[in-house]
TORTI-805091 format. One record per atom (N, C-alpha, C, CB): residue number from 1; atom name; y negated, x, z. Coordinates in steps of 0.05 Angstrom, whole numbers, plus 5000, padded with zeros to 4 digits. Glycine has a CB too. Example, Ala and Ser with C-alpha at 12.3 -4.5 7.8 and 13.67 -1.06 7.14 Angstrom:
2
(atom 1,"N",(5114,5264,5156)) (atom 1,"CA",(5090,5246,5156)) (atom 1,"C",(5066,5264,5156)) (atom 1,"CB",(5089,5226,5181)) (atom 2,"N",(5045,5257,5142)) (atom 2,"CA",(5021,5273,5143)) (atom 2,"C",(4999,5258,5157)) (atom 2,"CB",(5012,5282,5114)) 
This chain:
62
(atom 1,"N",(5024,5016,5000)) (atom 1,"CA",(5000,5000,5000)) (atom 1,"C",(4975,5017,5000)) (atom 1,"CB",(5000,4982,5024)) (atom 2,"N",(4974,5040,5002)) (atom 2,"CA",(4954,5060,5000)) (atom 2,"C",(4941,5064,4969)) (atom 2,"CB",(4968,5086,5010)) (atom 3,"N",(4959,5056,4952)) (atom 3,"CA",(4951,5061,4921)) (atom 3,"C",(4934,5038,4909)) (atom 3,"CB",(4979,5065,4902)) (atom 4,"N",(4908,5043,4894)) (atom 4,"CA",(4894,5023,4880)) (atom 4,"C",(4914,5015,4854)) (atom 4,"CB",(4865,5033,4871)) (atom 5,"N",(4906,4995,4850)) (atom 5,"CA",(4919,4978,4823)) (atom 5,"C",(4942,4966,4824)) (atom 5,"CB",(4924,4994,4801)) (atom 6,"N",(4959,4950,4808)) (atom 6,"CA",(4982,4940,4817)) (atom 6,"C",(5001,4962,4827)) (atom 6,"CB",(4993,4922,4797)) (atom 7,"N",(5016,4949,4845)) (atom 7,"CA",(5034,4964,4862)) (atom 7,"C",(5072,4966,4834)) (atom 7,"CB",(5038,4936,4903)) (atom 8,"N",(5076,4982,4830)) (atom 8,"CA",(5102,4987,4811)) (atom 8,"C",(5125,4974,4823)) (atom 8,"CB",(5110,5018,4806)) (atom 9,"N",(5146,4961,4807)) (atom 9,"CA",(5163,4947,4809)) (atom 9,"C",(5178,4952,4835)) (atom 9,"CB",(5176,4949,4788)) (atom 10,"N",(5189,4973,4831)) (atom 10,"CA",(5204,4981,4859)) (atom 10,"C",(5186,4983,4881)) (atom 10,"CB",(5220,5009,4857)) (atom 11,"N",(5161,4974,4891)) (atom 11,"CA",(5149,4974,4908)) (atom 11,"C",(5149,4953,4920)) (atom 11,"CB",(5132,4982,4904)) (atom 12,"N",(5140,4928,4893)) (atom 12,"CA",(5145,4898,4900)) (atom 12,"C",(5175,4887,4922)) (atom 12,"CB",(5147,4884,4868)) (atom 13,"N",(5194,4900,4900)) (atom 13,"CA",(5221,4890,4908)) (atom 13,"C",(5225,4907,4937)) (atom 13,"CB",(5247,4897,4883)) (atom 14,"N",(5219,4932,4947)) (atom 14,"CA",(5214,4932,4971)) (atom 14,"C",(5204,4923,4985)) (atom 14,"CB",(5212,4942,4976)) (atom 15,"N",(5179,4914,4984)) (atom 15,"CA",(5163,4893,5008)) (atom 15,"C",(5185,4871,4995)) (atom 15,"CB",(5119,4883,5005)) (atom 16,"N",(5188,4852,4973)) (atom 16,"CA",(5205,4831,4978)) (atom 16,"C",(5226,4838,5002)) (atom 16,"CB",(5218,4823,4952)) (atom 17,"N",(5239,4855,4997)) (atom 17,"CA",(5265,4863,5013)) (atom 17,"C",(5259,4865,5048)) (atom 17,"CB",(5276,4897,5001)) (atom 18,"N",(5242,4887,5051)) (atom 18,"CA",(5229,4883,5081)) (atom 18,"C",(5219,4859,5086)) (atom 18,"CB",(5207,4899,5087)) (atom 19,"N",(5200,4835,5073)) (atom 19,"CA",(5195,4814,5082)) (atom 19,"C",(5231,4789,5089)) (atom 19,"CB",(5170,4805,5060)) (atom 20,"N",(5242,4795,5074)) (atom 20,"CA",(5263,4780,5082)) (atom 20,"C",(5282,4788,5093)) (atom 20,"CB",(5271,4769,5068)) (atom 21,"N",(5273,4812,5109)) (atom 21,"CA",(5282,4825,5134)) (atom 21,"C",(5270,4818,5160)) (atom 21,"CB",(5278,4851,5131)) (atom 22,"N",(5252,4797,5155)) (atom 22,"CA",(5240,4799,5187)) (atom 22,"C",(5246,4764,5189)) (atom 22,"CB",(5197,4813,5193)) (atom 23,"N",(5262,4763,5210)) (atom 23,"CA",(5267,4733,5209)) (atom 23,"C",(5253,4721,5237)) (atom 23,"CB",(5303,4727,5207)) (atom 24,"N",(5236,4733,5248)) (atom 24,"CA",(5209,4723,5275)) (atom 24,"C",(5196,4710,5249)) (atom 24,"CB",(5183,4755,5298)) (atom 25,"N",(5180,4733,5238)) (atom 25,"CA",(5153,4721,5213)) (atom 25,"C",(5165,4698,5200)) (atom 25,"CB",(5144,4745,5183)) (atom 26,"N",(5189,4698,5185)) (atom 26,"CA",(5199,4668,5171)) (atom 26,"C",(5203,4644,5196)) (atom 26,"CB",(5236,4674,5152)) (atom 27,"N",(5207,4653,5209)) (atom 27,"CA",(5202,4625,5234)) (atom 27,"C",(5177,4617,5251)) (atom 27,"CB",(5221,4630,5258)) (atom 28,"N",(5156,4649,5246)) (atom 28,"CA",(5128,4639,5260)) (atom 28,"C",(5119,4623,5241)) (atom 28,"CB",(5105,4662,5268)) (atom 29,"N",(5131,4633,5209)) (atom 29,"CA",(5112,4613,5193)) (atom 29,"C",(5120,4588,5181)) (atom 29,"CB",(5102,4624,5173)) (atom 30,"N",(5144,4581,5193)) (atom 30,"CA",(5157,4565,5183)) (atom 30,"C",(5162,4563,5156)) (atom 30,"CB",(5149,4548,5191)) (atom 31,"N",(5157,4538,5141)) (atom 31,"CA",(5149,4522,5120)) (atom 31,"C",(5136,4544,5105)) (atom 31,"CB",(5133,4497,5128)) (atom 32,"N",(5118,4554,5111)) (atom 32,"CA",(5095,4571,5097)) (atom 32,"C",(5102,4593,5099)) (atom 32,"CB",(5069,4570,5107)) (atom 33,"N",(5125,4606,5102)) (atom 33,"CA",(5137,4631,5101)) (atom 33,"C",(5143,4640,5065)) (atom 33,"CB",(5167,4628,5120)) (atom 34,"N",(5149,4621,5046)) (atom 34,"CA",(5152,4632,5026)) (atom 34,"C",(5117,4637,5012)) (atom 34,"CB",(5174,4612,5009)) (atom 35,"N",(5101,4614,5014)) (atom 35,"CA",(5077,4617,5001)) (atom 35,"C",(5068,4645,5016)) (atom 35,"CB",(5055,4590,5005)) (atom 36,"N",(5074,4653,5039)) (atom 36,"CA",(5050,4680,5048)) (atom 36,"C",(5065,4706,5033)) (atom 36,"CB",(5047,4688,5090)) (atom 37,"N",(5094,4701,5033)) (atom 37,"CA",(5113,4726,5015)) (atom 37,"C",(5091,4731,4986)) (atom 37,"CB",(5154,4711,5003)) (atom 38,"N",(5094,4700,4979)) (atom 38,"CA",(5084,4701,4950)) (atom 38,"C",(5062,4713,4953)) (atom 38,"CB",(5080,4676,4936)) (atom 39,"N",(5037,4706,4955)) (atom 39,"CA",(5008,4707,4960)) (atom 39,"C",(5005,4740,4964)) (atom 39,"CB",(4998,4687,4988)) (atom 40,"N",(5024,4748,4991)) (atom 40,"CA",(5027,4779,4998)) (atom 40,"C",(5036,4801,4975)) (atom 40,"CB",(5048,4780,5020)) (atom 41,"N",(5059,4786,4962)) (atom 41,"CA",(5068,4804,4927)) (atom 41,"C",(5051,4800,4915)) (atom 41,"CB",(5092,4796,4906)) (atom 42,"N",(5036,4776,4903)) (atom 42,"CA",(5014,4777,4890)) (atom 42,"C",(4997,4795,4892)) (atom 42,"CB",(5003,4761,4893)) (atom 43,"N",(4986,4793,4910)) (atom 43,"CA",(4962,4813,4920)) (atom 43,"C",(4962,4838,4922)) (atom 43,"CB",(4955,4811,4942)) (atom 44,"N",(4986,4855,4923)) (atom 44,"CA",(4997,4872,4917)) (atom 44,"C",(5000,4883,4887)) (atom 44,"CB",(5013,4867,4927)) (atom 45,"N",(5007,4865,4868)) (atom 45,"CA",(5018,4862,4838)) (atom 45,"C",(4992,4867,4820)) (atom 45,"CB",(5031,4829,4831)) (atom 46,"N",(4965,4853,4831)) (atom 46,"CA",(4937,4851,4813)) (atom 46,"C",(4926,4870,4818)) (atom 46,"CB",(4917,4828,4816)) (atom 47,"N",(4910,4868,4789)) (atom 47,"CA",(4903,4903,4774)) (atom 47,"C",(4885,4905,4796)) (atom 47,"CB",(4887,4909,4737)) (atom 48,"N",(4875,4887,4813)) (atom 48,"CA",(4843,4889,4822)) (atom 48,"C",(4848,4896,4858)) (atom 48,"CB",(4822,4852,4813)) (atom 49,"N",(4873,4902,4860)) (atom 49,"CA",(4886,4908,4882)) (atom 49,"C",(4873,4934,4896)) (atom 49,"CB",(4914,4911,4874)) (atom 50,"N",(4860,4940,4915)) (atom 50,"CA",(4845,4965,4925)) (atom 50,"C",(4859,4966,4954)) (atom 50,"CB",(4810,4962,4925)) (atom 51,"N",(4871,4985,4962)) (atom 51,"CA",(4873,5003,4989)) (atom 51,"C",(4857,5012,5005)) (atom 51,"CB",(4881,5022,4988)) (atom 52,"N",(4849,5013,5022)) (atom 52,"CA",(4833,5023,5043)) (atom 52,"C",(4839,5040,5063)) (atom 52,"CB",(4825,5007,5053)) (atom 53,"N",(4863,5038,5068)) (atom 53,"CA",(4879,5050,5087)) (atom 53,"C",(4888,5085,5084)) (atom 53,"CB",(4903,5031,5088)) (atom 54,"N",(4888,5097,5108)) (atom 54,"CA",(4883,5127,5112)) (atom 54,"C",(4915,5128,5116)) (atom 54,"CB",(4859,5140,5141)) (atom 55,"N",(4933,5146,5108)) (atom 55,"CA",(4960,5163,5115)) (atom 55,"C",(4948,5185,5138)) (atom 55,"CB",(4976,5181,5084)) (atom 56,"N",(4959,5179,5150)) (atom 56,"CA",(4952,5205,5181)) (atom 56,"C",(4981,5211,5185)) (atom 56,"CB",(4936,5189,5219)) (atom 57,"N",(4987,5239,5183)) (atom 57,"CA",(5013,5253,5191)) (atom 57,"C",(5010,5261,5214)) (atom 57,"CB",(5022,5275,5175)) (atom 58,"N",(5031,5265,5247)) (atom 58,"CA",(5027,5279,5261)) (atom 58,"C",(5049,5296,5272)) (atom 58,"CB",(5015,5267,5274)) (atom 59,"N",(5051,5314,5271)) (atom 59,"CA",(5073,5327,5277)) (atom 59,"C",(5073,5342,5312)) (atom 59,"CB",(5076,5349,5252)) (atom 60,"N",(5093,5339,5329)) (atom 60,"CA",(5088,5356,5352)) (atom 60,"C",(5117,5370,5351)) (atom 60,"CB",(5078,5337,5382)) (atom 61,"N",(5105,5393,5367)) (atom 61,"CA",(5138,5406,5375)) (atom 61,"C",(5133,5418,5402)) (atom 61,"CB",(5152,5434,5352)) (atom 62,"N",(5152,5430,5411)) (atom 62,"CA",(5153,5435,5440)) (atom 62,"C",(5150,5474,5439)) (atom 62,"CB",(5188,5420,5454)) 
């Protein structure tokens, strides 16, 4: 989700895959669990799609 523009196939089908991995969210949202999947791939998929978000690595050792 860090990348501008639509997100590439195998990206989609992973968030599909993780979203129908979380079975709390399909029951907080009930009914409206498929429209937010959708809406969420969508939004992801369009060219006009922009990231905002920072990757921060942290590594510790002893």
């Amino acid at each position: 989700m860090t990348g501008d523009g639509p997100a590439p196939p195998e990206v989609l089908a992973a968030w599909r895959n993780r979203l129908e991995r979380m079975p709390l969210l399909r029951s907080a949202c009930g009914a409206g669990f498929e429209r937010l999947r959708d809406d969420f791939l969508g939004c992801l998929a369009r060219p006009e799609h922009r990231a905002s978000a920072r990757v921060v690595f942290c590594l510790a050792r002893r």
